[in-house]
C-alpha positions in Angstrom: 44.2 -33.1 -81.1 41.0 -31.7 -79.9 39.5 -32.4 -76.2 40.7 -35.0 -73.9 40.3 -38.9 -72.6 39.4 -38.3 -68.7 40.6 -41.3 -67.1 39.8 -41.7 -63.4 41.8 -44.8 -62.5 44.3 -46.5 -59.9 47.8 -47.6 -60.0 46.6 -50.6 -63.0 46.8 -47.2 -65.1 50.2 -47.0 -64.8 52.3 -49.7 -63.4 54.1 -52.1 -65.4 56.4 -55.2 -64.8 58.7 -53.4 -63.7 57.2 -50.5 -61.5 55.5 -47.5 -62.0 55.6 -45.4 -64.7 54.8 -41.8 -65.9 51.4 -40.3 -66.4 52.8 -40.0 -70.2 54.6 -42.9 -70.9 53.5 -43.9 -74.4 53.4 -48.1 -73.2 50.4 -47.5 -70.7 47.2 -48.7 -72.0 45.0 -44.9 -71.2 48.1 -43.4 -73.7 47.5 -46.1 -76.3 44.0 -45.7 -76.3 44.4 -42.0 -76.6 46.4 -41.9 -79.2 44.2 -44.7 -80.8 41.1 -42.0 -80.9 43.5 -38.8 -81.6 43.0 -37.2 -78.3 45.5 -36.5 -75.4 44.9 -38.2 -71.9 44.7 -36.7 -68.7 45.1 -39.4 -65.8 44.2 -39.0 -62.6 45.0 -42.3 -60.4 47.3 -43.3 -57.6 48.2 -46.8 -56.6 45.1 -48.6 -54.0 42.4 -46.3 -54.7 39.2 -47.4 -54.7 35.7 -45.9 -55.8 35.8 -43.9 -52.6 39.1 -42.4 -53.4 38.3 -41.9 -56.5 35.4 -39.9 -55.2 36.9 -37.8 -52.6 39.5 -37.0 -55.8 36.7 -35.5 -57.9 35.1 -33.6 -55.0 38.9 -31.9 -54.0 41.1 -32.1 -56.7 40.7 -28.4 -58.8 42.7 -30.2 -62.2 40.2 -32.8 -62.0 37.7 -29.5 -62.1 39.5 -28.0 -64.8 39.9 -30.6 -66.9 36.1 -31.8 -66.7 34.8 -28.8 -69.4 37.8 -29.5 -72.2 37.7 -33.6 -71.6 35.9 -35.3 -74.9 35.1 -38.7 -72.9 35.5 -39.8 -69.1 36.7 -43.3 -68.6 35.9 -45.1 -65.1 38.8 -47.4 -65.0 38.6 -48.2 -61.3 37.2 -51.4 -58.8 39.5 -53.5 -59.1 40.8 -52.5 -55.4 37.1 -52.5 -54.1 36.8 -56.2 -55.2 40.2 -57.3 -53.4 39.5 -59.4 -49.9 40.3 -57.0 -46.8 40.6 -59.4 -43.8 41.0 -56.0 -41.9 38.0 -53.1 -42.3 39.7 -50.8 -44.8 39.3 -47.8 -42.5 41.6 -50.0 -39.6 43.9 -51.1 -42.3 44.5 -47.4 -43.6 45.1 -46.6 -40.4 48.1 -48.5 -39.8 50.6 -46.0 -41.4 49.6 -43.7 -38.5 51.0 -45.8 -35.7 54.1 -44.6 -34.0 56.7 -45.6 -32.9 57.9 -46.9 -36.4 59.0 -50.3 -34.4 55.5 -50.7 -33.4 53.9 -49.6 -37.1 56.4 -52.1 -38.5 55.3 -55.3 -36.6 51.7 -54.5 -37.0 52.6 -54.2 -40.6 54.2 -58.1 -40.5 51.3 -59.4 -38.7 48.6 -58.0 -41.2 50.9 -59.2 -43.8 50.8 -62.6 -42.8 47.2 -62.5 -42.1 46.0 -61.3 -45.6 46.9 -64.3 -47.3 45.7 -66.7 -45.3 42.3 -64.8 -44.8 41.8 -64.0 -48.2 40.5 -67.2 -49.9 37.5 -66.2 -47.2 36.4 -63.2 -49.3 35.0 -60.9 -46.6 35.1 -58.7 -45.4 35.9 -56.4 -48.4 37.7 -53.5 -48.9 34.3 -51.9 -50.2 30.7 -54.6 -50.6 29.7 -54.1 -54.0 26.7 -52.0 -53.2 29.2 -49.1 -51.9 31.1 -49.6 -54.5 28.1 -48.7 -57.1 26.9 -46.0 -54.2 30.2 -44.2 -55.1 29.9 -44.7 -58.9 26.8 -43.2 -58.9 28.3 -40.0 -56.9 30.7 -40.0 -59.5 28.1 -39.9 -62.3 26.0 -37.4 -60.6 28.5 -35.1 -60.2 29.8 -35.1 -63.5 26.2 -34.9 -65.2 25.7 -32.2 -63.1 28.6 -30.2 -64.7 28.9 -32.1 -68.1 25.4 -33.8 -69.5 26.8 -34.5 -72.2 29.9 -35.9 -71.5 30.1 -39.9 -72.9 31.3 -42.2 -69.8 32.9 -45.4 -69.9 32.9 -47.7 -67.5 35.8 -50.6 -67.3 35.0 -53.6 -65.3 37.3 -54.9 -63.0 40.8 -57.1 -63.7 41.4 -60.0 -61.5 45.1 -60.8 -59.9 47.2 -63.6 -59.2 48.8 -62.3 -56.0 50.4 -64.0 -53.4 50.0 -61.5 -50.8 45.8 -61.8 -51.6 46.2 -65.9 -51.3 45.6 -66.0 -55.0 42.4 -65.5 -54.6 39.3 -63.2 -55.6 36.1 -64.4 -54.5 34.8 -61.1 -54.3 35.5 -60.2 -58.6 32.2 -61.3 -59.9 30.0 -59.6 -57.6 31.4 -56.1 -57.6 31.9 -56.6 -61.5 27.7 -57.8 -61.8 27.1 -54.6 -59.3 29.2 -52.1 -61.7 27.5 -53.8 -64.9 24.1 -53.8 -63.6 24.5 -50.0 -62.5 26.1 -48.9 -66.0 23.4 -50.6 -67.7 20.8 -48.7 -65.7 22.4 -45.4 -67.0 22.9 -47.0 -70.7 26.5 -46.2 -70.1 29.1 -48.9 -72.3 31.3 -51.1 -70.4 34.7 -52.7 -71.6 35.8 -56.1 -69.7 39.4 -56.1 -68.2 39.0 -59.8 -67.1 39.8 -62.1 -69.7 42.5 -60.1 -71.2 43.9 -60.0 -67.3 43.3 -63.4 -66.8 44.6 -64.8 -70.2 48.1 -62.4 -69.2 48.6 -63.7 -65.7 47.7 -67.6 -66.8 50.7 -67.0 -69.7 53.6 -68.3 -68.6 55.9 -66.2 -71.3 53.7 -63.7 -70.2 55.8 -61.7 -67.3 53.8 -59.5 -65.0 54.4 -57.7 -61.9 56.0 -59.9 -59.4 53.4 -58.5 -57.3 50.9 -60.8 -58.7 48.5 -57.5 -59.3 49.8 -55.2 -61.6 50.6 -56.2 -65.6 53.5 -56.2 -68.3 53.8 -53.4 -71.0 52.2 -56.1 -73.5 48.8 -56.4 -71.3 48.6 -52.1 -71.1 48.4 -53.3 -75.2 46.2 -55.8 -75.1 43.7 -54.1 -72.9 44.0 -50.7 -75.0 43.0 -53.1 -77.9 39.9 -53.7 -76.3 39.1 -50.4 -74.4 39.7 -48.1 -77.9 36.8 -49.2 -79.6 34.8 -48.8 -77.1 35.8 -45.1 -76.7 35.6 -44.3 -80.2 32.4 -45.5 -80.1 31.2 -43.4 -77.0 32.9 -40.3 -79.0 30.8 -41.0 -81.9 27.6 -41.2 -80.0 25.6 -38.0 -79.9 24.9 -37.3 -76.2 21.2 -37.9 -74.6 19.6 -36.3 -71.9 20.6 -37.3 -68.8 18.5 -37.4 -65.9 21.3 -35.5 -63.0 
């Protein structure tokens, strides 16, 4: 194999039905679609990061630095998190792991709990309104340009859920998605949907996904590598245009 698939992601990378799973387990979908286009993956993602993770991850992680000059293609495969409903401000919620004593952490933990779903179906506040969410897109873009002007980027558009801890609900999907489509589009960069293979899994009913409602069986990494490969091969076949850093 030659370069690399970049993928800049969060936990839909690598959770299954069952839990998570190893940056190089051959069932998720970035290891299908690199074998797919005969390159190896590097994966950078961890489970509820948003744009914003995503990043403070490319401004302070040094293997996301040294994999930037050998990677053949960078995936964006990230905003699903940024679309969810967050009853609480994100910066309040994240906070909630700092609270001691562990007694008191716990209860606030149960209360929010109970809140989230029954707030949700509201759709605001957000964990991120879509016009951050492209703010920190477009950090990500710069950045990379700056180093690699030729490197191809993909962007995936967001999944949806069926989780009972979000109400079942996801009011806020189609406006982060039209924000993220409307900002690739400015930059000519190709997009690949995650939502009607997502939605088609989680309406299955022999279909089993994550109990969690959010995260998908081994059979939907397939299905969406089946949609995402062809779109990387055909950023890898594209010969790179000036970009404007």
């Amino acid at each position: 194999m030659s370069g690399s698939v970049l993928v800049l992601g969060d936990s839909l990378s690598y959770y299954d039905e069952t839990g998570g799973l190893a940056a190089d387990d051959r069932r998720i979908w970035p290891n299908i679609v690199g074998e797919r286009v005969g390159r190896r993956v590097e994966l950078f993602a961890r489970i509820g990061w948003t744009s914003r993770d995503v990043w403070w991850a490319t401004t302070q992680d040094p293997r996301i630095w040294a994999e930037l000059p050998q990677a053949d293609v960078l995936v964006l495969a990230y905003g699903g998190m940024d679309s969810l409903p967050s009853p609480l401000p994100t910066a309040l919620r994240e906070q909630i792991r700092y609270i001691r004593p562990a007694a008191l952490r716990q209860r606030v933990r149960d209360a929010y709990a109970w809140l989230q779903p029954r707030l949700s179906p509201l759709g605001w506040p957000m964990a991120l309104p879509p016009r951050v969410t492209v703010d920190y897109y477009e950090k990500v873009r710069g950045a990379v340009a700056h180093l690699r002007p030729d490197l191809p980027i993909v962007v995936c558009l967001p999944p949806t859920h069926d989780s009972p801890y979000y109400g079942n609900a996801h009011p806020g999907r189609i406006a982060t998605t039209t924000a993220i489509e409307r900002w690739a589009r400015a930059h000519d960069l190709p997009t690949v949907s995650f939502y009607e293979t997502t939605a088609a899994a989680f309406a299955d009913p022999d279909t089993t996904m994550n109990p969690d409602g959010i995260h998908w069986s081994v059979s939907t990494h397939a299905a969406i590598a089946e949609v995402t490969a062809p779109v990387v091969e055909g950023a890898l076949a594209t010969e790179p245009t000036p970009v404007n850093v």
